[in-house]
C-alpha positions as CSV (number, residue, x, y, z in Angstrom):
1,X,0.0,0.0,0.0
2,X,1.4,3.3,-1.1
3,X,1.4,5.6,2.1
4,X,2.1,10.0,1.3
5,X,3.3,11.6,4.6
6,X,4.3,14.9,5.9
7,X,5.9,15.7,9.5
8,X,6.4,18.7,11.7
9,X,10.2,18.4,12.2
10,X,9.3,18.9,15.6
11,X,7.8,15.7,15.8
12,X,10.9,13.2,14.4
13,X,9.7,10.4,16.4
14,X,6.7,9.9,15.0
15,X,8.4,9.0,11.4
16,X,8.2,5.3,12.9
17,X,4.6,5.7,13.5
18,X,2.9,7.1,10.1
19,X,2.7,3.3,8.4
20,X,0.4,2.0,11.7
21,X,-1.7,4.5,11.6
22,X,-4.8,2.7,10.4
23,X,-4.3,-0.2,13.2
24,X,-3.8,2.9,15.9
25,X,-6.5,4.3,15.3
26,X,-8.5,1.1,14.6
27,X,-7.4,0.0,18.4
28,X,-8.5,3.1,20.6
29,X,-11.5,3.6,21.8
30,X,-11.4,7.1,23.4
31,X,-13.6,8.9,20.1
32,X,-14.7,12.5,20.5
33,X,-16.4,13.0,17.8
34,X,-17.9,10.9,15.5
35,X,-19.7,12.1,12.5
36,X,-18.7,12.3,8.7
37,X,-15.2,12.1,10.1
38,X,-13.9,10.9,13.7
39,X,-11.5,12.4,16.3
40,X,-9.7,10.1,18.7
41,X,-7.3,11.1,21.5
42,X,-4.3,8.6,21.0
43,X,-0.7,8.8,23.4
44,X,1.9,8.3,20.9
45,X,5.6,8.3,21.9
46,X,4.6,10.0,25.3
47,X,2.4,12.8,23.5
48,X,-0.8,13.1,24.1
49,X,-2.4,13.6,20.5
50,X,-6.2,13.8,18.3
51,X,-6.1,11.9,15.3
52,X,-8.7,12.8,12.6
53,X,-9.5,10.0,10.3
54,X,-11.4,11.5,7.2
55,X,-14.4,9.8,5.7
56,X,-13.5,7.3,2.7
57,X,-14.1,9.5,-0.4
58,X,-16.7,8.0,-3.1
59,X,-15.5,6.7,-6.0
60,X,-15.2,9.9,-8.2
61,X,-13.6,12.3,-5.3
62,X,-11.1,9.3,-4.8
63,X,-9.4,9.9,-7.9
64,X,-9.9,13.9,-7.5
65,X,-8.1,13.7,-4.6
66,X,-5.5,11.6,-6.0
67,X,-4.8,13.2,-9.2
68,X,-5.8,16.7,-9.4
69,X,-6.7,18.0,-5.5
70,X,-5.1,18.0,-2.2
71,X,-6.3,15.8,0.0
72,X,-8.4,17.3,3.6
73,X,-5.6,15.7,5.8
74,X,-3.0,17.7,3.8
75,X,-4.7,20.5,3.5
76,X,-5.5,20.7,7.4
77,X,-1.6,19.8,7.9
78,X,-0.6,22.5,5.3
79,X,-2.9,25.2,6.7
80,X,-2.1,24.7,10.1
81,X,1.7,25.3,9.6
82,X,0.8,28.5,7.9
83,X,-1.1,29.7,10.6
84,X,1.4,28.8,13.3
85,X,3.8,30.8,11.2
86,X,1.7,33.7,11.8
87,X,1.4,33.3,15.0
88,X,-2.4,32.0,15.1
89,X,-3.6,29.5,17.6
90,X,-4.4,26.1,16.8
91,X,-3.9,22.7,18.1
92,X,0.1,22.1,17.3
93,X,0.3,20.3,13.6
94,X,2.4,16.7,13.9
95,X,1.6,15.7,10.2
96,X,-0.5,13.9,8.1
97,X,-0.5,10.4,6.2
98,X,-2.6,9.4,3.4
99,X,-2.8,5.7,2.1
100,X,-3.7,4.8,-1.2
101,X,-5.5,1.0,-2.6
102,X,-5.6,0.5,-6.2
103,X,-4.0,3.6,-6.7
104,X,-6.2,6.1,-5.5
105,X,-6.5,8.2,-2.0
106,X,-8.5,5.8,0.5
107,X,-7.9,6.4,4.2
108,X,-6.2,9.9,5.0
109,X,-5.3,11.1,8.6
110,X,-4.3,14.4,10.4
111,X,-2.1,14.3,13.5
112,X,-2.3,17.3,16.3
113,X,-1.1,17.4,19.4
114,X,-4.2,17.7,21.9
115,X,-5.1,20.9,23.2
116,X,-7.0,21.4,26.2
117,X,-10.1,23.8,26.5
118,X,-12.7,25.1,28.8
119,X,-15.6,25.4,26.6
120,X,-16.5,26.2,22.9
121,X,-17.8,29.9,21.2
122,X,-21.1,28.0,21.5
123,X,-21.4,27.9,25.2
124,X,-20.7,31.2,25.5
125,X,-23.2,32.3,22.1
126,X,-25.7,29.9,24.1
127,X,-24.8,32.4,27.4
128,X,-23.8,29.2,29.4
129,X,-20.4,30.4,30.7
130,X,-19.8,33.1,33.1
131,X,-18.7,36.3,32.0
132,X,-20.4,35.3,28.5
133,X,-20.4,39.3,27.0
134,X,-16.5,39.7,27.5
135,X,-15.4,36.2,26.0
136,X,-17.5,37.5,23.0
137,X,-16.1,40.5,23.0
138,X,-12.4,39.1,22.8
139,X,-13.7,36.5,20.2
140,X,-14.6,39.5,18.3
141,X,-10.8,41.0,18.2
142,X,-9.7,37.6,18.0
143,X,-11.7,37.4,14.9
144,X,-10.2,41.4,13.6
145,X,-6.9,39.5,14.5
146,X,-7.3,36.9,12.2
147,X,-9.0,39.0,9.6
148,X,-5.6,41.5,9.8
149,X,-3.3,38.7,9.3
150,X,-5.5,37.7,6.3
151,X,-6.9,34.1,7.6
152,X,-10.2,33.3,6.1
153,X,-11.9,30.6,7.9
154,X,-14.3,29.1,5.6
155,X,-16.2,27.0,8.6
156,X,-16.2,29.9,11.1
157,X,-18.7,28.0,13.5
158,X,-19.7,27.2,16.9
159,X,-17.8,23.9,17.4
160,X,-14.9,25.1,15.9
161,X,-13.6,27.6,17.9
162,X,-12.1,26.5,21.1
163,X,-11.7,28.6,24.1
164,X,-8.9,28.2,27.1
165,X,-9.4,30.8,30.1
166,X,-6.4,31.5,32.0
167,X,-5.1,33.9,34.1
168,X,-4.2,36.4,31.7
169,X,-7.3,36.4,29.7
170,X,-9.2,34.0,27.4
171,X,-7.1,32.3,24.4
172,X,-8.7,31.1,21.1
173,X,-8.0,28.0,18.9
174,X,-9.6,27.4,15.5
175,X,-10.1,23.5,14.1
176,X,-11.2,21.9,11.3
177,X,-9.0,24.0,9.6
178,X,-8.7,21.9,6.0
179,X,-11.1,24.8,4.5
180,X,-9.3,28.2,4.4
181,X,-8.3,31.3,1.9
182,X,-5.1,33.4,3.0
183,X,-6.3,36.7,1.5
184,X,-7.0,40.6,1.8
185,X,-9.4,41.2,3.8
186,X,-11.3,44.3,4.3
187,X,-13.5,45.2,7.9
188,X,-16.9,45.0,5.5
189,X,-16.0,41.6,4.2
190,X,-14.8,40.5,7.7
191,X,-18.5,41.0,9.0
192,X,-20.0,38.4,7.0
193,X,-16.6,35.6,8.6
194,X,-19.7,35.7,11.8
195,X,-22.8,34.2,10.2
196,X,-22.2,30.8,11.0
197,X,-22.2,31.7,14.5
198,X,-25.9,31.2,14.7
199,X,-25.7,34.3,16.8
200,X,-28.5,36.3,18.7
201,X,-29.3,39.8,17.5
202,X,-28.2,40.8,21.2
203,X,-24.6,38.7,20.7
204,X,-24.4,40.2,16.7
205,X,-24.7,43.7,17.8
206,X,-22.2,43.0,20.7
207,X,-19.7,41.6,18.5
208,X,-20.1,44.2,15.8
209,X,-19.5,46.7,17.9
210,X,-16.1,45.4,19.3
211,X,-15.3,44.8,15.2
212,X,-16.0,48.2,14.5
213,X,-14.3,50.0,17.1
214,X,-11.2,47.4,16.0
215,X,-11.4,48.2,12.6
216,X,-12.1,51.7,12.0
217,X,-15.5,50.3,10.7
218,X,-18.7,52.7,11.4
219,X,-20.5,50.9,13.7
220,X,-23.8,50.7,12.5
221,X,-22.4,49.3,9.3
222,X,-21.0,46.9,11.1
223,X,-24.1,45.9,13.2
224,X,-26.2,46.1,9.8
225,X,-24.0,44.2,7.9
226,X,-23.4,40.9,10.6
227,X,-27.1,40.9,10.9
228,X,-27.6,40.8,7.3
229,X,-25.2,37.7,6.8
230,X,-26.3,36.1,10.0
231,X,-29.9,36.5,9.3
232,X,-29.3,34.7,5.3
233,X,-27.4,31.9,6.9
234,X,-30.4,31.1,9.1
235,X,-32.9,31.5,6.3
236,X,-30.9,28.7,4.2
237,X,-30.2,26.7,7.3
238,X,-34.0,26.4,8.2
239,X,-34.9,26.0,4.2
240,X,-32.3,22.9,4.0
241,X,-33.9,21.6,7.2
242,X,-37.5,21.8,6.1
243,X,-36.6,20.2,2.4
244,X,-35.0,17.4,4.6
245,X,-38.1,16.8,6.6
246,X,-40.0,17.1,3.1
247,X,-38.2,14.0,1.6
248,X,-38.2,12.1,4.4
């Protein structure tokens, strides 16, 4: 079986581990998330790690992602070095393997070391964590940060956005990073980066206003604008639903 790899170079030590990956994975049971893809927290070489096995492509996508487009696990691995070299949290990259059968891309796997949270932007959206208006307030210059360093986050929601409180303040890590643009960004095209957030009005305006005042933005642009985008993700989030329940 034809196995493509990359590793950190911080992470030598796990050059002996990238052809067992399938059994490794296979073995533990300690999932986290299970869906179209599946996180696992495996101890490799002493290190603490999350392992995210991508789903099986279908036929035609396993020879796109063969032949003519990087495959998820690569991307997330190739992303996340960028953003570590500017300086932008997210769960330290280890590498990526991808093993091929007949030829064409069949089980692909990204390797991070695991980072430990407190809670998600959606507890805090949800207003389940204390101090609730401040975390979103920093997520908002958090967000200007990333926006000013020209990260577009393509999945910009709820469960991806992992928060750590400490001492100093609250620190932000983005995941499920394999969908991103590295662009120019302006403060009116940053406003729209919030409507997966399935935000309250009350949370939208509280946000915007932080962006604004960030940005140089006027600030009931800003407000108008996040509410617009928030509002049309809702409105094709509740159509997809009720066409779901429709074919049922």
């Amino acid at each position: 079986m034809k196995i493509d790899y990359a590793l950190n170079p911080d992470f030598p030590e796990f050059e002996s581990t990238v052809s067992i990956l399938p059994e490794l994975f296979e073995q533990n049971t300690q999932s986290i998330h299970k869906a179209r893809n599946e996180l696992k927290i495996v101890e490799i070489h002493g290190i603490k790690t999350v392992i995210k096995s991508f789903k099986i492509p279908h036929s035609l996508n396993r020879l796109v992602y063969t032949y003519f487009r990087s495959s998820k696990a690569s991307k997330s691995y190739t992303n996340a070095m960028i953003l570590k070299g500017l300086e932008i949290s997210t769960p330290e990259p280890i590498g990526y393997a991808e093993f091929y059968s007949s030829k064409t891309l069949k089980n692909s796997y990204f390797i991070t070391r695991y980072c430990p949270y407190d809670f998600t932007i959606r507890e805090a959206l949800h207003h389940k964590v204390k101090n609730y208006q401040e975390v979103l307030r920093c997520f908002a210059a958090y967000t200007f940060d990333l926006h000013q360093k020209g990260v577009w986050h393509l999945d910009y929601s709820p469960g991806n956005i992992l928060i750590q409180e400490t001492s100093e303040g609250y620190l932000f890590y983005i995941v499920d990073i394999n969908r991103m643009d590295f662009r120019s960004i302006t403060p009116m095209q940053g406003c729209e980066n919030f409507n997966k957030l399935w935000a309250s009005d009350e949370d939208i305006i509280m946000m915007a206003k932080e962006y604004a005042h960030l940005s140089g933005l006027d600030e009931t642009i800003a407000i108008t604008e996040m509410q617009r985008h928030n509002n049309a993700n809702k409105r094709i989030k509740n159509f997809k639903k009720r066409l779901k329940a429709l074919l049922k």
